[in-house]
C-alpha positions in Angstrom: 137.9 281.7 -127.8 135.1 282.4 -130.0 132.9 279.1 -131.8 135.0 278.7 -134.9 132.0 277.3 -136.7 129.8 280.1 -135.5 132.8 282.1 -136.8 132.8 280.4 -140.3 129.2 280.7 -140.8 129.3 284.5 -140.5 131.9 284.9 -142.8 129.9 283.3 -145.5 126.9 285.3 -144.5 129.0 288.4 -144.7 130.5 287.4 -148.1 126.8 286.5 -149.5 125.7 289.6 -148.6 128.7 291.7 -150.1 128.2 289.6 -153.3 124.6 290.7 -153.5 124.8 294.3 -152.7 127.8 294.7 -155.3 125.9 292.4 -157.9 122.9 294.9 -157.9 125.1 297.8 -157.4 124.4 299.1 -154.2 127.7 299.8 -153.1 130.7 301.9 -154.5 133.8 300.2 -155.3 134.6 300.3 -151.7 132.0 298.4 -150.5 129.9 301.5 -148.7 126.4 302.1 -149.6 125.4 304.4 -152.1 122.2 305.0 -150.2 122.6 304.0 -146.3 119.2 304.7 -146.1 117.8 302.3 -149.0 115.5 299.7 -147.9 116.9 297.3 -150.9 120.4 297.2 -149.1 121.3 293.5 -148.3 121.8 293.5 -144.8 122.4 290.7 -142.2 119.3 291.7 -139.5 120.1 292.1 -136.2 118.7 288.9 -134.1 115.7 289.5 -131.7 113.8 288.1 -129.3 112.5 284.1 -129.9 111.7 284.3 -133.5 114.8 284.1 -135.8 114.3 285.8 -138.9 116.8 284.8 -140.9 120.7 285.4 -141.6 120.4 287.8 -144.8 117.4 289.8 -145.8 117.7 290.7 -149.2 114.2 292.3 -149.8 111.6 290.5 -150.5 113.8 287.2 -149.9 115.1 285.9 -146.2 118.0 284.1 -146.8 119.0 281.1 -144.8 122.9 280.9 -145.5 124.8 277.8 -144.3 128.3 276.5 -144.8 128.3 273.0 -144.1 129.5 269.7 -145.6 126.7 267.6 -146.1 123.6 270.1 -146.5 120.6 269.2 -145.5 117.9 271.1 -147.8 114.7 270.0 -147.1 115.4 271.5 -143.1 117.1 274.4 -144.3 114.3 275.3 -146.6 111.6 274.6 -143.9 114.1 276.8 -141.9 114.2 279.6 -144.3 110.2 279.8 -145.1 109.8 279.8 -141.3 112.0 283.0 -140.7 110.7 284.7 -143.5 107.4 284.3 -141.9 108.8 285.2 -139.3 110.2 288.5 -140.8 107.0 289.4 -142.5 108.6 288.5 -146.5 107.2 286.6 -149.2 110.0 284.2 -150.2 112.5 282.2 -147.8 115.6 280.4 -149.7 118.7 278.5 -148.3 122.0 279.3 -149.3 125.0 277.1 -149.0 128.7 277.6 -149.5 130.1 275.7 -152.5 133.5 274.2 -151.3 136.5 275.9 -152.4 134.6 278.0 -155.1 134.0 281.7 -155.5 131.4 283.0 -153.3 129.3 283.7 -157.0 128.7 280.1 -157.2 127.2 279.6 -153.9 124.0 277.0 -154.3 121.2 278.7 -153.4 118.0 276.6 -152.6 114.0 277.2 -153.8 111.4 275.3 -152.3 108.9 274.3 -155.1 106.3 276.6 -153.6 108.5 279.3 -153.3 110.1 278.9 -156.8 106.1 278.5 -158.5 105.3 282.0 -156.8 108.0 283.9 -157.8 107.7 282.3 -161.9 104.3 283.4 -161.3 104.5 286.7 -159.5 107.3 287.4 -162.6 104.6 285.5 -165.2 107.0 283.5 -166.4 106.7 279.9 -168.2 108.2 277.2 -166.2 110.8 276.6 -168.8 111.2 280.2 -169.5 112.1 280.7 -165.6 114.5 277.7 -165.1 116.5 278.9 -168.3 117.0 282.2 -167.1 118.2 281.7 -163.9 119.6 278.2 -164.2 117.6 276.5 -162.4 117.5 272.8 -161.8 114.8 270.2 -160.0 115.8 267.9 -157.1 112.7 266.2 -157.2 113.1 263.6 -154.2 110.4 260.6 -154.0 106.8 261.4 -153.7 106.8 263.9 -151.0 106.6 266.8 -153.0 107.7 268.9 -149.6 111.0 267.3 -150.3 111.2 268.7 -153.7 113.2 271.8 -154.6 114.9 273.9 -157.2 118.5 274.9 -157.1 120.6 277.3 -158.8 123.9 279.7 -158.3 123.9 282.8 -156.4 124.8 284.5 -159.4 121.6 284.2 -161.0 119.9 284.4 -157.9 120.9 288.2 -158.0 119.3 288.4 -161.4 116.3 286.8 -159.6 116.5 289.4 -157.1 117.0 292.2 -159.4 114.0 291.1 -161.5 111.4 290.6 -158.8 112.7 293.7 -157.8 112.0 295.9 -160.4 108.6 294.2 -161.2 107.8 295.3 -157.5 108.6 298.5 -158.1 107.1 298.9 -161.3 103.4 297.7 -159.6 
């Protein structure tokens, strides 16, 4: 009998990554790719050797996606900027299943660093940033390593698409 956690936790992988490839419309309406070949696909990597590299990559984020009860952001965001490292992209994130809510409202999870580079990579205000993409501060004591943004996955995938485009367009 398979790990029924292991189980659950590739489901939501699988669903986050089928929200974000229809969200930016890289699929048909049947969920196949309209380029197999494009490297902006979503895709769950394949896991090799000693250093994970994360459970989504969803160029040029590595996603960390856990469904859990009681998260625990600060390790899943060191996590996440680990494997991206790891994988060799600019910006690792953390996102968690929201209980009982459609998979669009997933909490996805920005460590302050991460969240300053990609407002400034996109040369955007602070405010300007957190308004467009609904972001809000969990600022937690002094130890500014255990600060971090959060938003939905929703907006995330206007994140992506954003970043993405500016990529492109340099």
């Amino acid at each position: 009998m398979a790990n029924p956690n292991k189980a659950q936790g590739t489901r939501w992988e699988s669903d986050v990554r089928d929200y974000l490839n229809e969200a930016l419309g890289l699929v048909d309406e049947y969920g196949t790719f309209l380029d197999p070949f494009d490297a902006h696909n979503v895709r769950r990597p394949a896991q090799e050797g000693a250093r994970d590299v994360g459970d989504v990559h969803a160029v040029p984020f590595v996603l960390e996606c856990k469904d859990v009860k009681r998260p625990s952001v600060p390790t899943f965001l060191r996590q996440a900027e680990v494997e991206a490292h790891n994988a060799g992209f600019p910006y690792g994130v953390a996102v968690v299943k929201a209980r009982r809510l459609n998979v669009r409202r997933g909490k996805v999870y920005v460590g302050i660093r991460t969240w300053t580079r990609a407002r400034l990579a996109l040369g955007m205000t602070t405010r300007e940033f957190a308004e467009r993409y609904a972001f809000t501060a969990s600022l937690r004591g002094a130890d500014t390593g255990r600060w971090y943004m959060a938003t939905e996955l929703e907006p995330f995938a206007r994140l992506l698409a954003d970043v993405r485009a500016l990529r492109h367009a340099q």
